[in-house]
TISEGU-900691 format. One record per residue (C-alpha): residue number from 1; residue in three letters; x negated, y, z negated. Coordinates in pm, 1 decimal. Layout:
! residues N
@num:NUM | residu:ala | u:X | v:Y | w:Z;
...
END
This chain:
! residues 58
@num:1 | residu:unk | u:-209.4 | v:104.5 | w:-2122.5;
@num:2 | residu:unk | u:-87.3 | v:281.9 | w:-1818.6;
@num:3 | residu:unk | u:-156.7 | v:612.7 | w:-1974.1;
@num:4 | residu:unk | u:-469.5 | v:538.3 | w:-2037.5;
@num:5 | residu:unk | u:-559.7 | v:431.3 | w:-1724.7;
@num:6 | residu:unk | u:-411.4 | v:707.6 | w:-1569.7;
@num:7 | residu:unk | u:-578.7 | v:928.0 | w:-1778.0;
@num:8 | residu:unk | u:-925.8 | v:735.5 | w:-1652.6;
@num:9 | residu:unk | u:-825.0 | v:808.8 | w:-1303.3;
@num:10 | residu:unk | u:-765.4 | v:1174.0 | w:-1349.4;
@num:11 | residu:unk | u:-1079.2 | v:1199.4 | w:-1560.3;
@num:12 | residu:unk | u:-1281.9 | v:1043.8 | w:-1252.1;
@num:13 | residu:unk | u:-1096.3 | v:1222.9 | w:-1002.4;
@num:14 | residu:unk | u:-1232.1 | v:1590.1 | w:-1180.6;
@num:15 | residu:unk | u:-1529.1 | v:1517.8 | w:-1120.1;
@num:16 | residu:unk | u:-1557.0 | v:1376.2 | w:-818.8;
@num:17 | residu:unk | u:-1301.7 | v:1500.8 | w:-574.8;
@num:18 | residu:unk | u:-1423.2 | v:1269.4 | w:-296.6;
@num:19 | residu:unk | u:-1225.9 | v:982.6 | w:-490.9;
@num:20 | residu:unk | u:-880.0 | v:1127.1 | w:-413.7;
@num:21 | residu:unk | u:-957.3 | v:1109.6 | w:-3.7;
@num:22 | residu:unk | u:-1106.0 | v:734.5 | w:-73.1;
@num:23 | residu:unk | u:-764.8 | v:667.4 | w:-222.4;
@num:24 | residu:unk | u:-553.1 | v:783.5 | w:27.0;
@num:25 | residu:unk | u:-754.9 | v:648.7 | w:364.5;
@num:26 | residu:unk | u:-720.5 | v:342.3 | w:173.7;
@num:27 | residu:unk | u:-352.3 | v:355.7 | w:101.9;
@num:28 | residu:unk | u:-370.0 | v:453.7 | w:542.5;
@num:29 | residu:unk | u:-508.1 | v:129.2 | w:617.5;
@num:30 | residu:unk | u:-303.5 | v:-96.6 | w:383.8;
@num:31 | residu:unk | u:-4.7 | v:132.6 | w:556.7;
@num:32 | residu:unk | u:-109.4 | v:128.1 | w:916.1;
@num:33 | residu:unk | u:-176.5 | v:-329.6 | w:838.4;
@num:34 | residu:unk | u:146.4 | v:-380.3 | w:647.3;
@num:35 | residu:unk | u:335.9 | v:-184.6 | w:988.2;
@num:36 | residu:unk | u:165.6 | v:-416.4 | w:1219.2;
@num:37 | residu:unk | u:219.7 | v:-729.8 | w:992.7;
@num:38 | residu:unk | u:615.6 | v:-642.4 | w:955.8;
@num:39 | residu:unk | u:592.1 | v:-615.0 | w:1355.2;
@num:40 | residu:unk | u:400.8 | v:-958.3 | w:1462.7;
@num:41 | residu:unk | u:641.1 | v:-1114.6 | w:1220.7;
@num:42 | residu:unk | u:954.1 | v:-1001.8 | w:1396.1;
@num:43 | residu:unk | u:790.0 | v:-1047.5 | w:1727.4;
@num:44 | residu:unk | u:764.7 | v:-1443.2 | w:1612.6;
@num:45 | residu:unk | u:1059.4 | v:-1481.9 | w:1444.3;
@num:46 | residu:unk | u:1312.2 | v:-1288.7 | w:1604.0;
@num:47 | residu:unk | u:1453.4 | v:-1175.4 | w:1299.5;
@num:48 | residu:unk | u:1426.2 | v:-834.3 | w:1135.1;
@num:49 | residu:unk | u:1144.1 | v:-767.4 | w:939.2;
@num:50 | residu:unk | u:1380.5 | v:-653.8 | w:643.8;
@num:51 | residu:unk | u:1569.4 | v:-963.7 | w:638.9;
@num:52 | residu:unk | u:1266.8 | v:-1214.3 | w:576.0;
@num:53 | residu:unk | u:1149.0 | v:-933.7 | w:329.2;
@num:54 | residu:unk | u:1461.9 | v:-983.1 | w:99.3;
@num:55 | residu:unk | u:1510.7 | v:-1371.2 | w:152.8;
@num:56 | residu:unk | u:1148.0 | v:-1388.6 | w:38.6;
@num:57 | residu:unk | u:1251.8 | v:-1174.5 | w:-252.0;
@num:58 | residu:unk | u:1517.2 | v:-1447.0 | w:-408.7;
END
């Protein structure tokens, strides 16, 4: 299954090479949120970031 869809990705990716930049300022933004997310929640809880990550994780 993952191969396959892999394999789609690469395919579409060939021939279209604007694809690969569409990933990545994608991957940016969800980056660039998650940062800010992790840093409003410390800034309310007082507690690291990290911490609440792997309590949440249990």
């Amino acid at each position: 299954m993952v191969s396959g869809h892999v394999a789609s990705l690469a395919a579409r990716t060939a021939g279209d090479t604007t694809t690969v930049g569409q990933y990545v300022e994608e991957l940016e933004n969800q980056s660039i949120a998650r940062d800010a997310f992790r840093a409003e929640l410390e800034r309310i809880t007082g507690l690291p970031a990290d911490l609440i990550e792997r309590r949440l994780a249990l």
